[in-house]
Kinemage of the C-alpha trace (Angstrom):
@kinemage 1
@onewidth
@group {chain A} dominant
@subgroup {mainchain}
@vectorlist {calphas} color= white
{ca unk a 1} P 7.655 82.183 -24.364
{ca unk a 2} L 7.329 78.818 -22.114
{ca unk a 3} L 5.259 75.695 -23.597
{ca unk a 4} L 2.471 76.101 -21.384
{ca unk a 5} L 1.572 80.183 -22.763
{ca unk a 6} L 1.628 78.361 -26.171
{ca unk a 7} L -0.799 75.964 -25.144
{ca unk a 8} L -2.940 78.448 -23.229
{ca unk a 9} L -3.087 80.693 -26.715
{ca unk a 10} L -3.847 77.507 -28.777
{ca unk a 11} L -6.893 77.051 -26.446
{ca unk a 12} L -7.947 80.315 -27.162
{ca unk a 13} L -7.366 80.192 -30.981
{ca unk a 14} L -10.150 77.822 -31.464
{ca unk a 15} L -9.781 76.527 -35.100
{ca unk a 16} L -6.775 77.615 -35.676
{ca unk a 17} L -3.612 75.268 -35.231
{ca unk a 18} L -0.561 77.240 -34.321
{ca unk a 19} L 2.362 74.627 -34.063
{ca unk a 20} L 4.327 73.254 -36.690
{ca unk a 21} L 1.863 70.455 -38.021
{ca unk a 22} L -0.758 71.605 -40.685
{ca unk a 23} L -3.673 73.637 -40.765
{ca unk a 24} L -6.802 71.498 -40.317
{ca unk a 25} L -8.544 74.468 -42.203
{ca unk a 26} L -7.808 78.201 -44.070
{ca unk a 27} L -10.877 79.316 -42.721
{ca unk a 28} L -11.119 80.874 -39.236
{ca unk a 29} L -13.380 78.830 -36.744
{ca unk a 30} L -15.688 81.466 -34.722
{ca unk a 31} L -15.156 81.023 -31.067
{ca unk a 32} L -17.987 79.513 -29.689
{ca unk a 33} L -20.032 82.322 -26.930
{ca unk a 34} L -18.018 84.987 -28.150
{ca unk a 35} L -20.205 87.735 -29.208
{ca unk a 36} L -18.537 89.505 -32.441
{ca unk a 37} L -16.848 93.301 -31.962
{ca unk a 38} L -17.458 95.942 -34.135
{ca unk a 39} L -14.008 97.569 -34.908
{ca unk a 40} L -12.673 101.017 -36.497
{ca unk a 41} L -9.715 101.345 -38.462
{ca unk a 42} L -8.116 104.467 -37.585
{ca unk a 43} L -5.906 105.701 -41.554
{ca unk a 44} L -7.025 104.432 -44.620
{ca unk a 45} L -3.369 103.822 -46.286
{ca unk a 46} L -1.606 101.400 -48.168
{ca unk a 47} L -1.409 98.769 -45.110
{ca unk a 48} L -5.111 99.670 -43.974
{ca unk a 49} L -6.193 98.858 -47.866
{ca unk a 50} L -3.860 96.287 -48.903
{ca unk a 51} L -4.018 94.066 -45.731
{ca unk a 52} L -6.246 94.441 -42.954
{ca unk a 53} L -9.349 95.145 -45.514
{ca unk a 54} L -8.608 91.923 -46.526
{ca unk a 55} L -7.995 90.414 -43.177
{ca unk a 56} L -11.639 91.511 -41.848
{ca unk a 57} L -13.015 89.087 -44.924
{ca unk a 58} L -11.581 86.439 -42.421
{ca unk a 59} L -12.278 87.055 -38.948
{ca unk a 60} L -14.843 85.574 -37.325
{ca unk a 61} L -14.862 87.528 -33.604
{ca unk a 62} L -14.800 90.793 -35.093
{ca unk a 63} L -15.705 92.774 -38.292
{ca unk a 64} L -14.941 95.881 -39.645
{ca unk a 65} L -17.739 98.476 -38.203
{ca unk a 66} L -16.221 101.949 -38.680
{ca unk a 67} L -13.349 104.123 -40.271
{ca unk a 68} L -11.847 107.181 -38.705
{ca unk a 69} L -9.792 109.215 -42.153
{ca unk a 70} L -8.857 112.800 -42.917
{ca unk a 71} L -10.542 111.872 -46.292
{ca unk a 72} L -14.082 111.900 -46.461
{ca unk a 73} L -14.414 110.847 -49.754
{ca unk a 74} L -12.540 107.522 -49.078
{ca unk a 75} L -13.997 107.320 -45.457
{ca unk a 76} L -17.740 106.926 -47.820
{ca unk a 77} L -16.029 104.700 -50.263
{ca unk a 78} L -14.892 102.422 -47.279
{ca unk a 79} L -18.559 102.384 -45.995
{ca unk a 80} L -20.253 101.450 -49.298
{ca unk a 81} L -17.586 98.559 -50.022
{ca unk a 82} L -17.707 97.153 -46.079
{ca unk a 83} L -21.486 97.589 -45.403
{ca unk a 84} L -20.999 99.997 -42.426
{ca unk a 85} L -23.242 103.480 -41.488
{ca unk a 86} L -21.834 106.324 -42.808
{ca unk a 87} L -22.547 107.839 -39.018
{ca unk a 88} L -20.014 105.250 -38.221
{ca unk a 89} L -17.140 107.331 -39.974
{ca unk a 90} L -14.905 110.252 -37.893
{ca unk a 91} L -12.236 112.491 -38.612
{ca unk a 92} L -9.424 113.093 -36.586
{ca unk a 93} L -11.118 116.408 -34.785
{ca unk a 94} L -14.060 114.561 -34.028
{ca unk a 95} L -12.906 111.431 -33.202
{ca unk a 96} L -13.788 111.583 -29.347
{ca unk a 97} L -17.249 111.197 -29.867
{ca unk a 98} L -16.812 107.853 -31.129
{ca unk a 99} L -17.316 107.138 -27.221
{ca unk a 100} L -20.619 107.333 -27.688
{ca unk a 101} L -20.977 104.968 -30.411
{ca unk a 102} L -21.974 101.394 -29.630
{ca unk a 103} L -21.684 99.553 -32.838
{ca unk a 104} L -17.367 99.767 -32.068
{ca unk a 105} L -15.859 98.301 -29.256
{ca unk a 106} L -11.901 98.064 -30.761
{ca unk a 107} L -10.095 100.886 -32.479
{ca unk a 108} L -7.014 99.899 -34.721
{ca unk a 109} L -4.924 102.368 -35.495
{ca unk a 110} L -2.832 102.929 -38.464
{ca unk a 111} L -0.782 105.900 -38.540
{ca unk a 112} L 2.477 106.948 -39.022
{ca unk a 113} L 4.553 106.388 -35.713
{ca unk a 114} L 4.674 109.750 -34.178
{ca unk a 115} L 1.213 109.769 -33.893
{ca unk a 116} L 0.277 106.483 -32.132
{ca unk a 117} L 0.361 107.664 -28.281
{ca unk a 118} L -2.148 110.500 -28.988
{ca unk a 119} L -5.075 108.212 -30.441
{ca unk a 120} L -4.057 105.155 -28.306
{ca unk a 121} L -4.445 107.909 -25.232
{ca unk a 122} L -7.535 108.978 -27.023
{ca unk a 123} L -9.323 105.790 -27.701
{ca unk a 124} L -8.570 104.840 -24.283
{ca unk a 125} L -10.621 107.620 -23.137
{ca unk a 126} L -13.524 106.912 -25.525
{ca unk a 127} L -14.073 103.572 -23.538
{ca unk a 128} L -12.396 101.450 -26.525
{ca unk a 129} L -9.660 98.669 -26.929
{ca unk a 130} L -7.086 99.186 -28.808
{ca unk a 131} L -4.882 97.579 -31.779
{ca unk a 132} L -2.077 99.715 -33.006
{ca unk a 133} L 0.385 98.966 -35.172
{ca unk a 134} L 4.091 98.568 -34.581
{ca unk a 135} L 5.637 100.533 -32.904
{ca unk a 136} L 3.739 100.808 -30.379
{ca unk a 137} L 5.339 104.379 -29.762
{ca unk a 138} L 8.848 105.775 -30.345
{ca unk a 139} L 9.954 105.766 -26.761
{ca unk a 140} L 9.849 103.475 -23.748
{ca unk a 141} L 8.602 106.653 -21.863
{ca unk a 142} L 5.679 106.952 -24.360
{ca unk a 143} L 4.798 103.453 -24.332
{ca unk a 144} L 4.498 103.065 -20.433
{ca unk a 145} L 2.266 106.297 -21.079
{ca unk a 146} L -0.093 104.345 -23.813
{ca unk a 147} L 0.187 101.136 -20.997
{ca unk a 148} L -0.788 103.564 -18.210
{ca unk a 149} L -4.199 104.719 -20.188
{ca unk a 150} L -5.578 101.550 -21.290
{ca unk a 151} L -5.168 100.355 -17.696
{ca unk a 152} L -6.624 103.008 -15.750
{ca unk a 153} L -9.741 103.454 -18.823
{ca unk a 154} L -9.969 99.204 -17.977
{ca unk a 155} L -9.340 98.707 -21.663
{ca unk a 156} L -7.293 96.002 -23.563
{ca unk a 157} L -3.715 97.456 -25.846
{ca unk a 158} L -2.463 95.332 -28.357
{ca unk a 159} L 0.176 95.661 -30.931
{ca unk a 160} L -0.047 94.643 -34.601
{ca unk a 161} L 3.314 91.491 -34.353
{ca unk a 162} L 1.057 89.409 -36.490
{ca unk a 163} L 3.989 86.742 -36.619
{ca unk a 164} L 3.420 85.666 -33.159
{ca unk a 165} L 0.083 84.261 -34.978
{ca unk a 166} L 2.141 82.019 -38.202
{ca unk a 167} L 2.515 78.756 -37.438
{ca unk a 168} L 5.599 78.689 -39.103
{ca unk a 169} L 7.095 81.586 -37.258
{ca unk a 170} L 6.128 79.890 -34.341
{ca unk a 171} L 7.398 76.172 -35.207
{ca unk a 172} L 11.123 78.341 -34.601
{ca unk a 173} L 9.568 79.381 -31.308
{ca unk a 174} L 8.788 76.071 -30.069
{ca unk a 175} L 11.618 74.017 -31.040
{ca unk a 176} L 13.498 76.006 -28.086
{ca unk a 177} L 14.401 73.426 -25.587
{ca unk a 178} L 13.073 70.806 -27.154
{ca unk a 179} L 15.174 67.115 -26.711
{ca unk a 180} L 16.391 67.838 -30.736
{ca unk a 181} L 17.217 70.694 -30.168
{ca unk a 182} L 17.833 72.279 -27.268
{ca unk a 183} L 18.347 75.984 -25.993
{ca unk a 184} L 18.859 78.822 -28.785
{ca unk a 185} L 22.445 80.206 -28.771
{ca unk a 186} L 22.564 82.365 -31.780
{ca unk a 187} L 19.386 84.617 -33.260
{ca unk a 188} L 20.245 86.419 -36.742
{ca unk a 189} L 17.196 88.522 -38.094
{ca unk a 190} L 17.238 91.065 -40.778
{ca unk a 191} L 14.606 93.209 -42.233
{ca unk a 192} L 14.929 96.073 -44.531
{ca unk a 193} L 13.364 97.907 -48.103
{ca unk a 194} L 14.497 100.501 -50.374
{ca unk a 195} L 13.337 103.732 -49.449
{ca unk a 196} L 12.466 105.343 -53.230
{ca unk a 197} L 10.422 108.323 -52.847
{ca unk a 198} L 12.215 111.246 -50.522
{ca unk a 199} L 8.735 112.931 -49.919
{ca unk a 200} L 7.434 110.160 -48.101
{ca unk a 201} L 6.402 110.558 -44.084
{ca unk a 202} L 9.035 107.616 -43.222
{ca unk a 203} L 11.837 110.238 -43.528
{ca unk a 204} L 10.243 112.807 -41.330
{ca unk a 205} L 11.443 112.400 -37.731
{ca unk a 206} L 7.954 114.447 -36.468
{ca unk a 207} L 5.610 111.850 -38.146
{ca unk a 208} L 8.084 108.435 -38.015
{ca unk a 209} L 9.709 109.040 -34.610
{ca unk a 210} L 12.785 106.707 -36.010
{ca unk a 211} L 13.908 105.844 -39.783
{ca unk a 212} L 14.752 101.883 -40.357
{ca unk a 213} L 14.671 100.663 -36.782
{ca unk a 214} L 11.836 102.029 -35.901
{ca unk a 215} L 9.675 100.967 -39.082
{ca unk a 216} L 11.192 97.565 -39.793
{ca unk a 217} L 13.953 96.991 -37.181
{ca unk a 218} L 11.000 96.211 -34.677
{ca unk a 219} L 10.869 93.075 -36.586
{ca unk a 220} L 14.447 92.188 -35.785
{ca unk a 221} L 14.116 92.846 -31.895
{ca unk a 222} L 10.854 90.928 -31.942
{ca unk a 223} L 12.419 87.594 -34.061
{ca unk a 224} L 15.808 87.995 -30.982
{ca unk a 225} L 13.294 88.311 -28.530
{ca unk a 226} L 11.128 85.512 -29.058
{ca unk a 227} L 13.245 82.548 -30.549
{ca unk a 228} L 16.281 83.503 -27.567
{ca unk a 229} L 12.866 83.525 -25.081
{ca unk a 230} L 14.583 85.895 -23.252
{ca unk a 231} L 14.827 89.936 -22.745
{ca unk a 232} L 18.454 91.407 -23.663
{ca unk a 233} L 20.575 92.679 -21.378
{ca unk a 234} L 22.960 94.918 -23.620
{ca unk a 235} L 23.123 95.764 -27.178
{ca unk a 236} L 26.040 97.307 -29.414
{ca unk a 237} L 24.914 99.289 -32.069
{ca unk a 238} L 26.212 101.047 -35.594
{ca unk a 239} L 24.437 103.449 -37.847
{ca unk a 240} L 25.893 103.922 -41.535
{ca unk a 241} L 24.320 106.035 -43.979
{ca unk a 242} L 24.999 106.184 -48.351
{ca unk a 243} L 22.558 109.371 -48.695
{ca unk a 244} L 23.348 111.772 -45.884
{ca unk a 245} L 21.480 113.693 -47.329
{ca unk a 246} L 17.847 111.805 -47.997
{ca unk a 247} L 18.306 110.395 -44.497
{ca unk a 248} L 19.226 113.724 -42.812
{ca unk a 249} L 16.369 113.059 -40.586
{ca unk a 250} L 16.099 109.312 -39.960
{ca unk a 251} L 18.538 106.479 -39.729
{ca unk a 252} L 19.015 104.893 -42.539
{ca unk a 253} L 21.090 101.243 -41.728
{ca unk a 254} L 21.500 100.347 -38.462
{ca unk a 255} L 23.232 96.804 -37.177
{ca unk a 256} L 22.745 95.574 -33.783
{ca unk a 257} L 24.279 92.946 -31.397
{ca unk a 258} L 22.024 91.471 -28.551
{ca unk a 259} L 23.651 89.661 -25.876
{ca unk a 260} L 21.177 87.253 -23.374
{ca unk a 261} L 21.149 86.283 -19.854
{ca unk a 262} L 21.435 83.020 -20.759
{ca unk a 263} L 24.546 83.249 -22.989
{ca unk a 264} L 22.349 83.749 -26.077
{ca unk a 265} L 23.558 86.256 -28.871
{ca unk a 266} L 21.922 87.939 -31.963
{ca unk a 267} L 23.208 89.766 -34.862
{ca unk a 268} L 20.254 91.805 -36.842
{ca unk a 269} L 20.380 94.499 -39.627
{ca unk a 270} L 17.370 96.952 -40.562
{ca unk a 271} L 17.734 99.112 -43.786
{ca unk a 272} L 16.331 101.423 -45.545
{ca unk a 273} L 18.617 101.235 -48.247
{ca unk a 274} L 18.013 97.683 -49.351
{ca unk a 275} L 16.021 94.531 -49.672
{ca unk a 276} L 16.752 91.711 -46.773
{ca unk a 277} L 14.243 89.855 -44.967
{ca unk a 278} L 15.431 86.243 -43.148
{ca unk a 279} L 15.739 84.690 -39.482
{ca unk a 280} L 18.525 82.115 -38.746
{ca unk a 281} L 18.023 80.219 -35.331
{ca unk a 282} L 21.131 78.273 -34.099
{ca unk a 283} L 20.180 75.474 -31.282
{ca unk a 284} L 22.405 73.460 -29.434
{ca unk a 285} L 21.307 71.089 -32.106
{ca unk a 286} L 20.220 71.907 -35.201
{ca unk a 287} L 19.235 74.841 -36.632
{ca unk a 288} L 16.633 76.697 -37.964
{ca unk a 289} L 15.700 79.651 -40.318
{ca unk a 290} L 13.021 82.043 -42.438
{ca unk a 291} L 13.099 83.454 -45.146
{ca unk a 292} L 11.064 85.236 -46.160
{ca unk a 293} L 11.135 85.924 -42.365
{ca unk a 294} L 8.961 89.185 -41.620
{ca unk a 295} L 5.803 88.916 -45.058
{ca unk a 296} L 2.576 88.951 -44.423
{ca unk a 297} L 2.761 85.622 -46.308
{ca unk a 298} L 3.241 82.813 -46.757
{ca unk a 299} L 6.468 82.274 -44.725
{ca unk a 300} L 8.634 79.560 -45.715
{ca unk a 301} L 11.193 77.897 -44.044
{ca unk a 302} L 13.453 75.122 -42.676
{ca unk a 303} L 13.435 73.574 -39.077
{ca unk a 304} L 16.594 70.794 -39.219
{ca unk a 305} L 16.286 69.655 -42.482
{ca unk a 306} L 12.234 69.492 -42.662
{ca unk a 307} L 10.538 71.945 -45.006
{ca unk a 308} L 8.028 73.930 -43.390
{ca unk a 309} L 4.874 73.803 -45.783
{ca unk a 310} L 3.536 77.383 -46.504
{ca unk a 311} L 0.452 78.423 -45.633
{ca unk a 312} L -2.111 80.604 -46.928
{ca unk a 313} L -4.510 82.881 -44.544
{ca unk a 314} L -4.254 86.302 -42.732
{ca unk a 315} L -2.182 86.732 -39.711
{ca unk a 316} L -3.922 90.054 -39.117
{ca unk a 317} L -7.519 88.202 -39.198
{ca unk a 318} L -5.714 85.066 -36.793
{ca unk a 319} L -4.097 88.410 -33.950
{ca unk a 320} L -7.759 90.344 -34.346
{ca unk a 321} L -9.607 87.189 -33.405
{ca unk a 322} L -7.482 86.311 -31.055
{ca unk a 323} L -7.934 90.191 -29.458
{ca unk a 324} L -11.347 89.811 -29.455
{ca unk a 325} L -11.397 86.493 -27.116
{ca unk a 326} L -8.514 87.807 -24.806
{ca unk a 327} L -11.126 90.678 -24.182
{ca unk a 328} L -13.906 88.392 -23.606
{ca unk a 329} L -11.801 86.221 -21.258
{ca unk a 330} L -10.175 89.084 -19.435
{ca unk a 331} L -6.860 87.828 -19.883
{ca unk a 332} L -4.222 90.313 -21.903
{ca unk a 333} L -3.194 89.296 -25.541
{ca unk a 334} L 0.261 87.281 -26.037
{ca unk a 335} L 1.388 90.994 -27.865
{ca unk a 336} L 0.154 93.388 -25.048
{ca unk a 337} L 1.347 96.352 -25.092
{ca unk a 338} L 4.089 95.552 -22.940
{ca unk a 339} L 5.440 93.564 -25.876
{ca unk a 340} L 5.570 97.345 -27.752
{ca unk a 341} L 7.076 98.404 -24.279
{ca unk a 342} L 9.613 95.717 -24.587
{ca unk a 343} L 11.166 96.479 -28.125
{ca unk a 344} L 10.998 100.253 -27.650
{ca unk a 345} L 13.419 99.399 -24.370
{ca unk a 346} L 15.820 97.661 -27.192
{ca unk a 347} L 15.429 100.190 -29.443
{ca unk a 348} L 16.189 103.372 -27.006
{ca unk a 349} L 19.274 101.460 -26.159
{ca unk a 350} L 20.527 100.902 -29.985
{ca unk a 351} L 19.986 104.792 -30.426
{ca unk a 352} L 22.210 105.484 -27.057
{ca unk a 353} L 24.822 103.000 -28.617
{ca unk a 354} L 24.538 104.958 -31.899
{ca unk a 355} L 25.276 108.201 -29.896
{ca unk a 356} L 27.767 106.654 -27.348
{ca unk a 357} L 29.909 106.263 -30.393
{ca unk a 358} L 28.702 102.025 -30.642
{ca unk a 359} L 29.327 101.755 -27.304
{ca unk a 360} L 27.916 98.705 -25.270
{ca unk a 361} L 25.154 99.826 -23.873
{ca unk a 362} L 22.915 98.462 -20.920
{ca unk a 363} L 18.675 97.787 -22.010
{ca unk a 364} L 16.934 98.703 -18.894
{ca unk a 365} L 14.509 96.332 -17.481
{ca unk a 366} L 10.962 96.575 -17.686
């Protein structure tokens, strides 16, 4: 990420201030002569309630206009609380004909991972732009596929890495190359949660594509990615698993060295077997780290020495705004979809490591 595609997003993110200083407001600033989009959330689960329900209480470009559930007793629940039609609500059979409806121009889908390229292929179709959720799909094949529909339907694909939206996140971002600081030589990043309940869809290879890596360990290759500002060339990778038998599907714990074109290194660790969630960024000069690294918020930090002040909004409500004016402007968002392209590249590599016996192992280029 170069100074000058920070700047261009800052123009964009009218309102908003997205380096290191503080926020001149928790509200969201509406973009001046862009007209609002009417958007469907696609799964009503726990990150669909908990987060972006409360994220649409905060945008200004866009609103919530639609739901698309299996349940059609939530599906009317969701209408009465968020003031939309109950004509605006589909099911996953009759989801196609949301082409036809006017009042939603963006469909953001929230399912579990397996699932993603169908609707993304499928919305694409219907004439809508698309947000889906990390990741993007569970293959580089698949997500050139979910690139290749968008395009040719002349639609807009963007992926949910709300962090590329936190100021704080960012201040990491931007202290690369900086006279203080200088170029990033070392990225650590982990991210990982207790898995409890062995029922869940997370452990099912059909519905989660992936176990760890795939849910959280997009995370790490995102934080590598971004504070190195470069794309790896080679990764070494180990898998380790203390319930063969819970994880007979998915990987549970999987470690991961990046190596860089530039000389840059990371070392990152996604789990499903226990709690870890930081970034360490080591500069020519200085250093800097997260933690917590990956939260919704607030994330905390130090940047050499300096105490980076939490703040307190919704990175969801900051990336759909954001969406909404990159679709006005015809320009593609800062997470296209060839930033889901990009980490499922990493992560088919770490699983050919894996099977190569942790073998050093090449990331093809994009």
């Amino acid at each position: 990420m170069l100074r000058r595609d920070f700047i261009s997003l800052s123009t964009r993110t009218t309102g908003v201030a997205l380096a290191a200083g503080p926020l001149a407001s928790q509200m969201i600033a509406a973009t001046p002569g862009v007209k609002p989009m009417g958007t469907a959330l696609m799964g009503l689960g726990n990150y669909a309630t908990r987060q972006l329900a409360k994220a649409f209480k905060e945008t200004q470009n866009c609103h919530l206009a639609g739901v698309v559930s299996g349940d059609p007793e939530k599906a009317k629940r969701w209408s009465v609380e968020h003031g939309f039609a109950e004509s605006n609500i589909y099911n996953y059979d009759n989801f196609d004909s949301i082409a036809t409806n006017s009042d939603i121009d963006i469909v953001y889908i929230v399912l579990p991972n397996a699932m993603h390229l169908e609707f993304i292929e499928r919305a694409a179709k219907a004439g809508k732009h698309v947000i889906c959720e990390k990741p993007m799909t569970v293959t580089a094949e698949e997500s050139r596929r979910a690139i290749k529909a968008c395009r040719d339907a002349g639609v807009q694909l963007s992926v949910g890495y709300r962090l590329h939206f936190d100021p704080n996140y960012r201040a990491l971002m931007l202290a690369r190359g900086e006279p203080d600081f200088g170029d990033v030589r070392y990225v650590q990043a982990d991210m990982g949660f207790p898995i409890g309940d062995p029922t869940q869809w997370r452990l099912r290879k059909n519905l989660a594509g992936g176990g760890a890596m795939y849910d959280v360990g997009v995370y790490c290759t995102q934080s590598a990615r971004f504070f190195a500002g470069e794309e790896p060339i080679a990764v070494t990778a180990q898998e380790f698993k203390t319930d063969p038998m819970k994880f007979a599907e998915v990987d549970e714990t999987i470690m991961f060295q990046l190596e860089f074109p530039g000389g840059a290194t990371a070392n990152c660790t996604t789990t499903y077997a226990f709690r870890t969630n930081s970034v360490h960024v080591a500069y020519q000069k200085g250093w800097g780290a997260l933690s917590p690294a990956h939260s919704y918020g607030p994330i905390v930090g130090v940047l050499k020495d300096k105490q980076l002040a939490p703040r307190k909004f919704s990175q969801q409500a900051l990336q759909m705004d954001d969406f909404v004016r990159c679709i006005h402007a015809g320009v593609e968002s800062e997470v296209s979809g060839l930033e889901g392209l990009k980490d499922a590249l990493v992560v088919d590599a770490i699983y050919r490591s894996i099977a190569s016996g942790s073998k050093r192992t090449r990331v093809e280029p994009v």
